[in-house]
Structures are given as structure tokens and as C-alpha cells.
N, C-alpha and C positions, 0 to 999 in steps of 0.2 A: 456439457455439449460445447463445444467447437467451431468455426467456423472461421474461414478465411474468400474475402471476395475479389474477384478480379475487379472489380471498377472500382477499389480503395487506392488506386494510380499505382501500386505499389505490391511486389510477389512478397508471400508470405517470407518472414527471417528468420524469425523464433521458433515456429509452430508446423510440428513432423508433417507435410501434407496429407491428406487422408484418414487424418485424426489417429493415424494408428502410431503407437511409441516407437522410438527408436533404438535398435539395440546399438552397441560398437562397431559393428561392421557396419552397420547402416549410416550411422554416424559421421563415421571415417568416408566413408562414400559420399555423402553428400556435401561436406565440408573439407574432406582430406587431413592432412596431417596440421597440427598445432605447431604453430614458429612460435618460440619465446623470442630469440634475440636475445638484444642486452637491454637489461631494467629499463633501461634511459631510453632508447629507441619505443618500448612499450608506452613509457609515458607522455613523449614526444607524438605516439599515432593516438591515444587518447586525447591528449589537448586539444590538436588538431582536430578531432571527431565533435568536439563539444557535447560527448557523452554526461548524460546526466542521471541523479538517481532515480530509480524508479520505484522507491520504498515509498512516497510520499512527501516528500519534501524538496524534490528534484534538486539539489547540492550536486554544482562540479564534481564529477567522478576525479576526472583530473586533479584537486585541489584536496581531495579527499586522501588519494593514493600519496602525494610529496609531504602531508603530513604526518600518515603514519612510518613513512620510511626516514624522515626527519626526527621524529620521535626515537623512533628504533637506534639510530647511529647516536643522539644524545645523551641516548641513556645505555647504550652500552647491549639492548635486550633485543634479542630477534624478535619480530611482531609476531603476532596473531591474526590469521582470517577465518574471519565467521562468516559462510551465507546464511542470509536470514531468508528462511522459507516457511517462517512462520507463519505469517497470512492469516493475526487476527482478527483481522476484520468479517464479521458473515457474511456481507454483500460479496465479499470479494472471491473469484476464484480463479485467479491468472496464474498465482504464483503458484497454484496444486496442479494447474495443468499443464503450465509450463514444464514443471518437474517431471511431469506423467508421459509427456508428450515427447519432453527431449532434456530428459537427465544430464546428458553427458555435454551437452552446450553447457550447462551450466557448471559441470564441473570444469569442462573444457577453461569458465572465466573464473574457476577459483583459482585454478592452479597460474593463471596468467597473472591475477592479483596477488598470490603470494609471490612468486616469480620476481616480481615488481618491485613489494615492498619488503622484502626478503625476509620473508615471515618461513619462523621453526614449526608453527602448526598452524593445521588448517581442519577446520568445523562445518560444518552443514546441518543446522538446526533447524526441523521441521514437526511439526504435529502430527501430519496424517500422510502417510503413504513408505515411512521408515524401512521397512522389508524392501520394499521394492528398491528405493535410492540403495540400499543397504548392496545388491545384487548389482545394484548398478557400480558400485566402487569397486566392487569384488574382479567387477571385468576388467578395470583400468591396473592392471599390474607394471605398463612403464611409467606411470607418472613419479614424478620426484619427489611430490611429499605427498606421505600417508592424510588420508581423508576420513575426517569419524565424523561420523552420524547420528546428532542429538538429538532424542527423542520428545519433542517440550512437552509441556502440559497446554491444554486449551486453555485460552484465557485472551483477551482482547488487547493485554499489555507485555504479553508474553518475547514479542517482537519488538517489542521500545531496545534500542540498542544497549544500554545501561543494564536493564532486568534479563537481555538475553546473554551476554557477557557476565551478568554475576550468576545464571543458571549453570554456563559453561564449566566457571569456574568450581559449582559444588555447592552453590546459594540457592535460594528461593529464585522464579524467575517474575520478580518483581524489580521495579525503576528506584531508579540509585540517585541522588543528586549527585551532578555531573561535573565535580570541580575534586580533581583535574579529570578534563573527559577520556570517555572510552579512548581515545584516539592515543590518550598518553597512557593509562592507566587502566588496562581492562580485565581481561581473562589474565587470571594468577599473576596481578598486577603490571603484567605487559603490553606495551601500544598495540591498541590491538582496533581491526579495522571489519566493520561492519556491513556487512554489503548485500542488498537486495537480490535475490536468487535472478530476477528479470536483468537488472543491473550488469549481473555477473554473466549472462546471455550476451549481451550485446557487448561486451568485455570481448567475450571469445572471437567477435566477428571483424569486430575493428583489430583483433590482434593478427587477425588471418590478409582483413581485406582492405587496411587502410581508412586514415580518417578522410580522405573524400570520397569512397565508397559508402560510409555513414550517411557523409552529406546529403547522398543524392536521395533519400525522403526527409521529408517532412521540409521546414522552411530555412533558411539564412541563421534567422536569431534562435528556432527551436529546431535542430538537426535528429532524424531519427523517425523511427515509430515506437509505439506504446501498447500495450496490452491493455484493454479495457474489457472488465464484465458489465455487460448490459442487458439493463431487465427491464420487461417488458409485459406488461399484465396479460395472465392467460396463457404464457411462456415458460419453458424452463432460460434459466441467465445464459449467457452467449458469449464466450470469451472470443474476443476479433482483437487481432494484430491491426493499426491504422495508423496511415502517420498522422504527425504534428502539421495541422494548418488544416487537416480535411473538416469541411463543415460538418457539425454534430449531427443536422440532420441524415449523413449519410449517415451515420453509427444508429442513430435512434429515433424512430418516427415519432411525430409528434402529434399527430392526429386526435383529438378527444384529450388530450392533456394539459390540468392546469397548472404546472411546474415536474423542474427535475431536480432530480438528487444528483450532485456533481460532489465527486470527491470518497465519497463514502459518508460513514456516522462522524466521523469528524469532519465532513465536508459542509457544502452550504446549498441551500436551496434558492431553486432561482424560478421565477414564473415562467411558463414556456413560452411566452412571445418572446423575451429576452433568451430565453437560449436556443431558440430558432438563428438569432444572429451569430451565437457561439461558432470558433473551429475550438480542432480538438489545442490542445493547451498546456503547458507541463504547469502553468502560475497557478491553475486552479482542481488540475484531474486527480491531484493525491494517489490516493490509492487505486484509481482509473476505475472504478464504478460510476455506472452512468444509469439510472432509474426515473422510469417518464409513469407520472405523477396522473391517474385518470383523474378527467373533473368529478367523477361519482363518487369519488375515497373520499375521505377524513384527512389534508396534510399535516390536520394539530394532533389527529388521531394515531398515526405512523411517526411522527416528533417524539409523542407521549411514550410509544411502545421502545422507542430507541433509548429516549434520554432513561428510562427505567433500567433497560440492560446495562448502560453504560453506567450507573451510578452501581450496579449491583458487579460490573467488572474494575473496579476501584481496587486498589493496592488497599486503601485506609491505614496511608503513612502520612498524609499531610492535611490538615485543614480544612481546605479548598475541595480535597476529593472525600475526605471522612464525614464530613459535614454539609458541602456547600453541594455537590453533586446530586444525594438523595433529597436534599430541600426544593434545588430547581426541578428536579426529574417529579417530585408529588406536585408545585405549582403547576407544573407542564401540564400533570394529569387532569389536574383543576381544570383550566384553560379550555382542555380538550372533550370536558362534560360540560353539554349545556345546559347553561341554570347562570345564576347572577356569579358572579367574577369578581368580584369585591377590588380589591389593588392587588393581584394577581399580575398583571403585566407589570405593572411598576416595580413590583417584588421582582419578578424574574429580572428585571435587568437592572436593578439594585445587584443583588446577588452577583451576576453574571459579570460585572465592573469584580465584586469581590475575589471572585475566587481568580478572573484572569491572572493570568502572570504570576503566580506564587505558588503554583504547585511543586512538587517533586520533580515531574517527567512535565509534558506537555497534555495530558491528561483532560484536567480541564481547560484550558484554551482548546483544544479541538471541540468541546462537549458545548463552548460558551459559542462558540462560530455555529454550531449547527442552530442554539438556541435563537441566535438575534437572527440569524436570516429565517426562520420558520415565523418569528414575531412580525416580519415584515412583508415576506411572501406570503401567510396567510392570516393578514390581517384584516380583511375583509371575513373572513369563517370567524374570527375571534371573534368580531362584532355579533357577526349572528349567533356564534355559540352564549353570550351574555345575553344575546334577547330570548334565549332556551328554543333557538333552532340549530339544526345540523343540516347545511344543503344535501353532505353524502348521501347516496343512497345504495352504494356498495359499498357495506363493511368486511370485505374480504383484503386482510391485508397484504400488500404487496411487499415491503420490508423483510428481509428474513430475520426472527431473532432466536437464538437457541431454547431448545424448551426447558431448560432447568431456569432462564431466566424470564421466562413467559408469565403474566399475569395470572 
């Protein structure tokens, strides 16, 4: 489900209104026709825009694009564009409806990003909805370069830039270490440039309507709006376009709630007095999931059920994720059963220092951020869970986690 509001200060940009998709004539009507210009004029209205990504990491778009096209002329090799419309994440589902909703925006910002970086192919990797994107390229018959349509496997890591560049290529869609990175060495060894399906939206509109047209939502230092899914107990999740700067509580009521999930499963959890003061934020929204936390749940009880998925969507190529991920993820479960606790927390963030920073991908560093802000935002429940209470009284969980990975 869908949803766009008029008192978000802001008309929807992304998101077809109506919730109904849009085909190419609809498209071309509400957008008009696609100016490339010259490379350099594109990258010029991106800077200007202070577009950023919206894969989770929010990295300069701009800073992003002069690399790969630097790469390209140094090494002699047309680049590579990939959109990534993977959208590992379960909580998340921006980037499936963003696709659903308005295909052709986003092709509209691949072919601007190859355009740009003068990229010989161009990719569009997604999991779920392949037929339909598929029909949707089939209609774009002027565009300049041919667009394929990779079908990934599910998997949580399947969108790390690295594992979906070596899938492109013919590989398993698992994380590579990244020396020398995607950006020099990706898909059948060329600079090849990664880019968020949402990302590649807001590409197309700054190429159409200028970077102080961008400007004019969100703030000064955060320019733009952002797709956020927001869940909400007793709700199905709610993908809302919002800009940068609007207070969270316009996105998420907070009524009866003792914390939110900000960011997704690699994100952080925050007590909900403290993100009553939140706006929205590109430092902290990641993957733009936002989930409000009832006081009657379990938060070590929903940690427990994440950090298990996540240990069981491991590559089991390094160490840190072979090893250290199912250690923390059965502590966790400890923690989250009341009965005595033994050095359980101390364990966890012993481990949590170990496995940081040494994985393959970023893997565990997402998995260790969710673990110390759940030790700290509910560490009041920890306490009661070692004296063999549980305040919860609603075990219905709010979290989605796939069922092959379900307890």
C-alpha cells in the first residue's frame, strides 16, 4: 500500500498518484520528454542538486558519477550501470513500489546515468516484479542503450554492490572484497557504477527540472524527499514519499510506543521520546524504514528474531559473518529468554567490538549497530528479562522476517 499526503509541504515526485502504475504514454505526459544534454551539463545539474543515495548509505550521487566516468577514460573501458532494485531488506518496500508504481522514472535515471558516465551497458537487477519491468523496457524502443533485466536471487546481501556486480557478471550474488572497488573493477571487470533504483528516480527529475527545483524540498544541508516504509502495528507498511527536515512524527505516530526502528535491520533503535524530537534525516534513515515499537512487545524479543535472520543471511566468506554473527544472534536469543543471564551482555559486546570492521562487505557492522543500540534502548527489559520477567504482553510480532528464516 501507498500513500502520499498533502500536508507532507510537499506534491508527491516519485510515486504515479492514484497508486495506479504508469505506463509510457502516461509517463511522457506527466514528465514530458527526457533532455540528456552534454555529460557535463548533467553532472553540473546533479551537483548542484545535492542529490544523494538512497540505497542506504546516502554518498554524493554527484561524487559517485565523476568517479566512474574517471575510471572509465583511465582505464581505456566503457563503464557499467547497474540499478540496484534489489531491496534486500524485509522491512523495506520502497524500492518494489517505486518500480510498480513508476518503472519508467527509473529507467528514465538509468539511461541519464549512463548518458553521464558513458557507460557500454546498462542493468536493472531486481528480485520481484521481472515480467512486469521486463514489458516495461520492451516499450522504451528510442532509448540509446539496450536495458537487461536481472533476475536476483532473494537474499539480504544480494544488493551489496560488490555481490550484485559479481551476479551481473556470471558469479554467485555474494560480497567481494572491495580492493580495487566496483567503481574501478566491476561487472566483467569494468568501472562499473551502482545505483539505487530510488536514486536513479530522482536522477531523472533533476535531469528534466534542474538542481534548484530539487532544492525546493526538504532542507539547505539535506536537499530532496525520500521514500520511507512505515510500519505501524495492526497496519499493513505504508510507503510515503517526505521530504528531508519533516518531523518523524508527521511519518509515524507515536502514541503507545516504547522505541522505533530507524533505518531498517542494519539500523538502530532509538526510545520514542527521543525520536519524537527526530526529522526525517538521510545520516540516520538508511534504507528509509521507520517502525514504532508498542510498549506491549518484546524489543529484545524482535532484536532476537532479526539478529537470527541476519546471521542465517550471511555470505559465510569471512570470520566475523561465519562465526561471530550466529554467536551474537544465539546470545541475543539468551538475553531475550527470561531466566538468569549469566555474562550474556558482556559477551555480546565483546564479540560485537570483534567481528566490527573486518568483514568482507559491511555485513556485520550493520548487524553490530543494530545489536548495541537494542543493549541500550532496552536495557531496562534486559534487566527484567534476568530477574525472569517479561513486561510484554503482546507477543505478536511486528518485525517482518522471511519464513524459511523463521524460528
Amino acid at each position: 500500500m501507498t500513500a502520499t499526503f498533502p500536508d507532507l509541504y510537499m506534491s508527491p515526485r516519485l510515486l504515479a498518484p492514484g497508486a495506479a502504475p504508469a505506463d509510457l504514454p502516461t509517463h511522457h505526459r506527466r514528465y514530458g520528454p527526457l533532455p540528456y544534454g552534454d555529460p557535463e551539463g548533467v553532472l553540473r545539474a546533479v551537483a548542484e542538486s545535492g542529490l544523494t543515495g538512497r540505497g542506504g548509505a546516502a554518498f554524493p550521487t554527484y561524487r559517485k558519477l565523476v568517479s566512474v566516468a574517471e575510471a572509465g577514460r583511465r582505464t581505456g573501458q566503457a563503464p557499467v550501470v547497474v540499478a540496484n532494485g534489489a531491496e534486500g531488506e524485509p522491512a523495506s518496500r520502497k524500492d518494489r513500489t517505486l518500480l510498480h508504481l513508476s518503472p519508467h522514472l527509473v529507467l528514465d535515471g538509468l539511461q541519464i546515468a549512463a548518458h553521464a558516465v558513458g557507460a557500454g551497458k546498462a542493468y536493472l537487477g531486481v528480485e520481484d516484479g521481472a515480467t512486469w519491468l521486463e514489458s516495461a523496457v520492451a516499450q522504451r524502443t528510442a532509448d540509446p542503450l539496450p536495458v537487461e533485466v536481472v533476475r536476483l536471487p532473494k537474499s539480504f546481501l544480494s544488493g551489496q554492490a560488490s555481490a550484485l556486480a559479481r551476479f551481473v557478471s556470471g558469479g554467485a550474488a555474494v560480497p567481494t572484497h572491495q580492493r580495487p572497488p566496483v567503481r574501478e573493477r566491476g561487472v566483467h571487470k569494468a568501472p562499473t557504477l551502482v545505483q539505487n533504483v530510488e536514486t536513479l528516480a530522482h536522477l531523472a527529475l533533476v535531469a528534466r527540472y534542474g538542481g534548484d527545483w530539487y532544492r525546493s524540498a526538504g532542507t539547505p544541508s539535506q536537499p530532496g524527499s525520500a521514500l520511507c516504509t512505515v510500519h505501524v502495528a495492526g497496519h499493513e507498511p505504508r510507503v510515503i514519499e517526505a521530504p528531508y527536515g519533516l518531523p518523524l512524527t508527521r511519518l509515524l505516530p507515536l502514541e503507545g510506543a516504547s522505541a522505533v526502528l530507524v533505518g531498517g535491520y542494519h539500523g538502530t533503535w532509538i526510545p520514542a521520546r527521543e525520536a519524537a524530537e527526530l526529522t526525517v534525516d538521510a545520516t540516520w534513515l538508511g534504507a528509509g524504514v521507520l517502525a514504532a515499537l508498542p510498549a506491549a512487545r518484546c524489543g529484545l524479543a524482535e532484536t532476537a528474531r532479526v539478529l537470527r535472520y541476519l546471521a542465517l543471511q550471511s555470505a559465510g566468506q569471512c570470520g566475523p559473518c561465519l562465526n561471530g554473527l550466529p554467536r551474537i544472534a544465539t546470545a541475543f536469543r539468551t538475553l531475550a529468554t527470561p531466566g538468569p543471564q549469566g555474562t550474556v551482555r558482556t559477551d555480546l559486546a565483546r564479540w560485537s567490538g570483534l567481528v566490527e570492521g573486518r568483514g568482507a562487505c559491511h555485513h556485520p557492522d550493520g548487524t553490530v549497530r543494530l545489536v548495541r543500540s537494542a543493549l541500550t534502548t532496552f536495557a531496562a527489559e534486559a534487566d527484567a528479562h534476568a530477574h525472569g520477567r517479561c513486561t510484554a504482553t503482546d507477543r505478536t510480532p511486528l518485525l517482518p522476517v522471511p519464513e524459511e528464516s523463521r524460528p
